[in-house]
C-alpha positions in Angstrom: -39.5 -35.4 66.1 -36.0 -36.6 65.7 -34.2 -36.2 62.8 -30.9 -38.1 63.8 -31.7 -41.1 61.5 -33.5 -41.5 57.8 -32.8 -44.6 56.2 -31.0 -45.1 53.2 -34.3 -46.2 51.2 -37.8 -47.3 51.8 -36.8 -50.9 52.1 -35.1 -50.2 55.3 -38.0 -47.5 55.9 -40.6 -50.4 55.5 -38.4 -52.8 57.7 -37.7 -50.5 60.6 -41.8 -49.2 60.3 -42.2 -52.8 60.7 -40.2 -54.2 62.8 -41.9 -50.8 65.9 -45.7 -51.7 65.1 -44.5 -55.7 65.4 -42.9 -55.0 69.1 -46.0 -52.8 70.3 -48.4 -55.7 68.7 -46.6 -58.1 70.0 -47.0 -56.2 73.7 -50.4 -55.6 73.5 -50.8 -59.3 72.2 -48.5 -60.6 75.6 -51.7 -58.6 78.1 -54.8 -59.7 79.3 -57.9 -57.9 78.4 -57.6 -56.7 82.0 -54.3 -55.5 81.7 -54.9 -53.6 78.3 -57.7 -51.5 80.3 -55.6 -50.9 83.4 -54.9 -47.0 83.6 -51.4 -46.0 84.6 -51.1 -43.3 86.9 -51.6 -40.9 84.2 -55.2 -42.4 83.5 -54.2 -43.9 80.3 -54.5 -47.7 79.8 -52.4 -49.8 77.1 -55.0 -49.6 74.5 -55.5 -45.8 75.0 -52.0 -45.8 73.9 -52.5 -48.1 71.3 -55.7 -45.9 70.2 -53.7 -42.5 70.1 -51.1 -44.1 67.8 -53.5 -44.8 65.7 -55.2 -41.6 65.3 -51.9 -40.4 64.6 -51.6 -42.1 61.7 -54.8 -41.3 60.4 -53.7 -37.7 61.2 -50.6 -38.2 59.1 -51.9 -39.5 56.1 -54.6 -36.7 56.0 -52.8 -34.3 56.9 -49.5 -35.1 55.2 -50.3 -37.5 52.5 -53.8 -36.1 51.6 -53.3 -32.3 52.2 -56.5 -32.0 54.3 -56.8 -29.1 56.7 -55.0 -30.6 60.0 -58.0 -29.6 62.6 -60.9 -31.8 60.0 -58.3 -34.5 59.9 -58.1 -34.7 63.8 -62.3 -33.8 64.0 -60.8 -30.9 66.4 -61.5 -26.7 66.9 -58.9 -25.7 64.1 -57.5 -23.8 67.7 -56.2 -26.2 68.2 -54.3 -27.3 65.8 -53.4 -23.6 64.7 -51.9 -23.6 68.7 -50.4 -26.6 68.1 -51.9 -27.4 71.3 -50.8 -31.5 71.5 -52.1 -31.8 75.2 -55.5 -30.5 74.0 -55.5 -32.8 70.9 -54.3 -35.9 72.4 -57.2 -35.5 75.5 -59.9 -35.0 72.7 -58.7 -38.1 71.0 -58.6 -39.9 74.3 -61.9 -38.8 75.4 -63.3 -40.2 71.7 -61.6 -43.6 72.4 -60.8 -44.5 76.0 -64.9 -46.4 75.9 -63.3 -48.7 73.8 -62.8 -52.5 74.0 -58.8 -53.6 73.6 -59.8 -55.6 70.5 -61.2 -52.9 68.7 -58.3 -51.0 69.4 -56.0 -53.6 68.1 -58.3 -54.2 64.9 -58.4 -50.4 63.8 -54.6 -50.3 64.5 -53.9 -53.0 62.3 -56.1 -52.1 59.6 -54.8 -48.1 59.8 -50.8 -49.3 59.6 -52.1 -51.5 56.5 -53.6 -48.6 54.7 -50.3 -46.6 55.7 -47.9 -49.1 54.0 -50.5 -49.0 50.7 -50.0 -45.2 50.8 -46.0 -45.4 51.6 -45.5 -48.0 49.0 -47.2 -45.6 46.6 -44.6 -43.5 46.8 -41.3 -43.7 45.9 -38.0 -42.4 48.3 -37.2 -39.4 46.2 -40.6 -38.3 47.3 -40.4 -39.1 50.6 -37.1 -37.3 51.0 -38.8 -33.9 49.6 -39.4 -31.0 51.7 -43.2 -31.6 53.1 -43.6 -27.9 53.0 -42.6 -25.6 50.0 -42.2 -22.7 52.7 -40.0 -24.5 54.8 -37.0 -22.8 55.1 -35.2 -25.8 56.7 -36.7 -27.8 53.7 -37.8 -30.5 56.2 -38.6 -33.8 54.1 -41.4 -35.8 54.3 -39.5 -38.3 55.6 -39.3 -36.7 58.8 -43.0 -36.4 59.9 -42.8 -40.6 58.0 -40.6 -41.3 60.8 -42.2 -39.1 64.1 -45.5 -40.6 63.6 -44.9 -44.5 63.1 -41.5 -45.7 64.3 -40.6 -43.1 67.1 -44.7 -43.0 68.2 -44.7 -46.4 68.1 -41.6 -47.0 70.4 -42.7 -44.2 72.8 -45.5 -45.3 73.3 -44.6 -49.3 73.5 -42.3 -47.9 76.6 -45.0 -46.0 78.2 -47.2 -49.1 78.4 -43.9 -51.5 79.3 -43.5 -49.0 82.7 -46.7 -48.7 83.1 -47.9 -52.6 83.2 -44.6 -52.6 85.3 -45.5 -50.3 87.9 -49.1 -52.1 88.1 -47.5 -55.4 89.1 -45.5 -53.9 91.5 
């Protein structure tokens, strides 16, 4: 999680969540079906990336925007989550997923990012600028996990699947 940039208000929030999920659609939307279930040589394909972005989001709005208990959010041993053990996590979530097809994938993503902008819209700046945590002594906003798990997952993961549909044409 970065916290170099927040934008000045949810306009420009809305734009620059926007403007990530249209690159890595627009990706995923430039690949055959073949290509989207091509592993990389990490075993992931495209739409496993695709997939784990999404559960992300669902995570985030659970955990952050409905105050649900992280591990029921994620449908992981609460460990896990008390570890914050990502690696375990994020293999759980591509054991649940990696079966299936690239345009499920794509489907759930879309409809997940469109029930994240009904939830962001809901809210306005101020409260997305307030701590997430009342025990947080660096008084972290909300904004920050806003940011981590839509426009920087997003991009992360739009350059994983850029090398890795790279590398397989090589």
């Amino acid at each position: 999680m970065s916290d170099d940039w927040y934008p000045k208000d949810k306009d420009e929030l809305m734009f620059a969540i926007d403007r990530e999920r249209t690159a890595l659609l627009n990706l995923a939307s430039s690949l055959s079906d073949d290509q989207m279930s091509t592993p990389d040589s990490s075993g992931w394909a495209p739409k496993d990336n695709i997939a784990h972005v999404t559960e992300w989001i669902k995570s985030f709005i659970g955990y952050h925007l409905d105050h649900r208990p992280w591990h029921e959010v994620l449908r992981v041993d609460q460990r896990l989550t008390d570890a914050e053990d990502f690696d375990g996590i994020n293999d759980l979530i591509f054991q649940r997923k990696r079966k299936l097809p690239a345009w499920d994938v794509i489907t759930e993503f879309r409809d997940v990012c469109m029930e994240l902008y009904s939830r962001l819209n809901a809210l306005s700046f101020e409260d997305l600028m307030q701590p997430r945590f009342p025990d947080d002594p660096e008084k972290r906003p909300l904004m920050r996990w806003v940011l981590a798990n839509t426009t920087e997952h997003f991009a992360e993961h739009r350059a994983y699947i850029e090398r890795a549909v790279k590398a397989n044409h090589s």
